[in-house]
C-alpha positions in Angstrom: 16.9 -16.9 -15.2 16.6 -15.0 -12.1 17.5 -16.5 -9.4 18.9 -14.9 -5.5 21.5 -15.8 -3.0 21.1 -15.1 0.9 24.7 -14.0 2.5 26.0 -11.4 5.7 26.0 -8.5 5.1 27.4 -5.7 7.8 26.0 -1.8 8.0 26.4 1.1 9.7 24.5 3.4 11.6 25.0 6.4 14.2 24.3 7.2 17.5 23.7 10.4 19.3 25.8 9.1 23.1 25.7 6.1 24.9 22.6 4.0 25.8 22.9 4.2 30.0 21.2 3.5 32.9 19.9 7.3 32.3 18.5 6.6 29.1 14.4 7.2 29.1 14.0 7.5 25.0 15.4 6.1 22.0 14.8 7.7 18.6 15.2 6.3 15.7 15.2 8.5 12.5 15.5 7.6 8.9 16.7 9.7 6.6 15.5 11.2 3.1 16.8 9.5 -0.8 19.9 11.3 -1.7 21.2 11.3 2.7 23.4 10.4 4.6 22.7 8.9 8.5 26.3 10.6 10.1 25.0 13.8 8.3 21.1 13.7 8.7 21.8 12.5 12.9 23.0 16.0 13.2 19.7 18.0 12.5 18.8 16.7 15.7 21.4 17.8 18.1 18.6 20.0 19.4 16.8 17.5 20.8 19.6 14.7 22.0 20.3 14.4 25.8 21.5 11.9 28.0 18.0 10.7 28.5 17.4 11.1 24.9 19.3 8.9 22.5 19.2 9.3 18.2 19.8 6.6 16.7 19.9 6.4 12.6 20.7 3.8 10.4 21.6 4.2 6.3 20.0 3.3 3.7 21.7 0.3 1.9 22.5 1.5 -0.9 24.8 3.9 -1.8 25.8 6.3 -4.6 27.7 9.5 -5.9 24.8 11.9 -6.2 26.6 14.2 -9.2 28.6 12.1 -12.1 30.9 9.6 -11.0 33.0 11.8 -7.8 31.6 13.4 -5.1 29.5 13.9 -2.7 27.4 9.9 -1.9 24.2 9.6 -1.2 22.2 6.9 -0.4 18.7 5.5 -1.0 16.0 2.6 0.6 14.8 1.1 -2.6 14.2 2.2 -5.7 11.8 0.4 -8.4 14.7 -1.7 -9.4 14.4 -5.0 -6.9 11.7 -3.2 -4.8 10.6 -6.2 -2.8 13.9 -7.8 -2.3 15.2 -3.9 -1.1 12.4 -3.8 1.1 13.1 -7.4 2.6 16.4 -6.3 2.8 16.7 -3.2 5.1 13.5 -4.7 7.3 15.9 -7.5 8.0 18.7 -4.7 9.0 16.5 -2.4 11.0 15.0 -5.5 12.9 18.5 -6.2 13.8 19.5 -2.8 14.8 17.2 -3.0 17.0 17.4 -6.3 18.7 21.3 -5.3 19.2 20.3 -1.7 20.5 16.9 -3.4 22.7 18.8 -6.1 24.5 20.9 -2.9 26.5 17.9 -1.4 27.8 14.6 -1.7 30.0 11.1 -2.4 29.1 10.3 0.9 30.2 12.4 2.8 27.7 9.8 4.8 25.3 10.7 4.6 21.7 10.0 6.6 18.6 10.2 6.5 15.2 10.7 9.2 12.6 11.1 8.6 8.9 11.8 12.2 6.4 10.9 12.1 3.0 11.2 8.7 1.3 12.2 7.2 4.9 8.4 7.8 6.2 7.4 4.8 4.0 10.2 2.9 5.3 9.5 3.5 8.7 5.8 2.7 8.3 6.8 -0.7 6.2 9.5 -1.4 9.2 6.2 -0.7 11.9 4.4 -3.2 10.2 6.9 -5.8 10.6 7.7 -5.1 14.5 8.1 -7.0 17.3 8.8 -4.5 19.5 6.6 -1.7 21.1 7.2 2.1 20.4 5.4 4.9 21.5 5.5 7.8 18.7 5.4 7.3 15.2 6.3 10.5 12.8 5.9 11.1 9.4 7.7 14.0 8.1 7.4 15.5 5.0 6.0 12.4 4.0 3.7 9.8 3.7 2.2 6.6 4.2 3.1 4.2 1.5 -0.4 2.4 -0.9 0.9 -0.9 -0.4 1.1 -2.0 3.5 -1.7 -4.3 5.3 -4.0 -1.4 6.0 -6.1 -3.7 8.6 -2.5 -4.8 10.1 -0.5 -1.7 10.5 -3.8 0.6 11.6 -3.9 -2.5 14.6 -0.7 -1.8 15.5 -1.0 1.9 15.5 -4.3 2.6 17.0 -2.5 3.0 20.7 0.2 4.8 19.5 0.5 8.9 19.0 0.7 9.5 15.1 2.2 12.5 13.7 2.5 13.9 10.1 4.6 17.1 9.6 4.8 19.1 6.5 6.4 22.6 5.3 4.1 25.4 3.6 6.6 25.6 1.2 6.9 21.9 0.7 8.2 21.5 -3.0 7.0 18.0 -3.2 3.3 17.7 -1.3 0.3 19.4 -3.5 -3.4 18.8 -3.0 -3.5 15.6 -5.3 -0.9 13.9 -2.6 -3.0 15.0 0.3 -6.3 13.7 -0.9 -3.9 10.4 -1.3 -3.3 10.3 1.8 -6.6 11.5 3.6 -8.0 8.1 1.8 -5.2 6.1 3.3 -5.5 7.5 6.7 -9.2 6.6 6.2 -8.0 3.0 5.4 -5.8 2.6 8.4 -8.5 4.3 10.6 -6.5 6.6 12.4 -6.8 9.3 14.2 -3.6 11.5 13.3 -2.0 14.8 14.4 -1.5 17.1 11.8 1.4 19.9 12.3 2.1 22.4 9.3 5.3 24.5 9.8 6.4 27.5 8.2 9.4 26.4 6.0 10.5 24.0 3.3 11.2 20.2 2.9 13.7 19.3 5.5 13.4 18.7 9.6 11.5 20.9 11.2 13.3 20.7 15.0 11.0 23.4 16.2 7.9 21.0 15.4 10.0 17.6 16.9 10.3 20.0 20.4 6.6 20.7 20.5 5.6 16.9 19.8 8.5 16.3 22.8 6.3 18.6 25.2 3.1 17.0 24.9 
């Protein structure tokens, strides 16, 4: 019989520099299945300044990526306990944030990134908010089939949407992007497309032009 047990649970995530009195944007960027956050924080070193803070939490479960030594990785969810995952790592990022909020000033601009399988956690985490953020990016990614379409396309019609994909993108083909076209059309969005010349990792060239406009 199955049967679940609620306890406390700590987790770890990394930070670019300190949140100051300086501090105009907070980032926060979720990584890809197989990452790491104190690796994956560094692909935007580019971008981090005082006034710009990266902030990236870990996925919850971890793993050794070859046999059973090695180089970890971790993952959001798999199939396995999908729901409870996803329960699970809303209920972390939501405190993440309230710890991270409660420092700075209503005027702070805030946006989140999700890569690869972290663009449907980011857009499951949106959905949940209680918080306001300005940018929401979706690289090399997607929208996940199973959020409140009338719900989340609420919460993003004010916001600036981005999707960013490689040419060379081993993982997005023309069946995924008529998926998604239909679920845009769902959510009733208008969203900013940006194709870059490259493969399936972050793109900072693309991030710099999305920070100019």
């Amino acid at each position: 019989m199955r049967q679940t047990v609620s306890f406390q649970h700590k987790a770890v995530y990394y930070q670019t520099g300190e949140i100051t009195d300086h501090t105009k944007e907070l980032w926060f960027v979720l990584h890809g299945y197989g990452q790491l956050p104190q690796y994956f924080i560094r692909k935007f070193k580019d971008i981090e300044t005082e006034k710009r803070v990266i902030i990236a939490p870990g996925g919850l479960s971890k793993f050794y990526l070859e046999g059973f030594y090695g180089r970890v990785g971790s993952s959001w969810m798999t199939k396995e306990e999908r729901l409870l995952d996803i329960e699970n790592y809303i209920v972390y990022l939501n405190a993440l944030a309230d710890q991270l909020l409660e420092k700075v000033n209503s005027n702070m601009k805030i946006t989140l990134l999700g890569f690869s399988q972290g663009t449907a956690t980011v857009c499951r985490w949106a959905e949940k908010l209680d918080f306001q953020f300005e940018k929401l990016i979706l690289h090399s990614g997607a929208f996940p089939p199973d959020v409140s379409f009338k719900h989340l396309g609420d919460i993003l019609k004010d916001k600036q949407v981005y999707m960013l994909r490689g040419d060379q993108d081993e993982f997005i083909n023309e069946e995924r992007e008529r998926e998604q076209e239909d679920l845009i059309n769902k959510l009733n969005l208008k969203v900013n497309h940006i194709e870059f010349k490259g493969k399936h990792d972050i793109h900072i060239d693309s991030l710099k032009d999305i920070i100019k406009q």
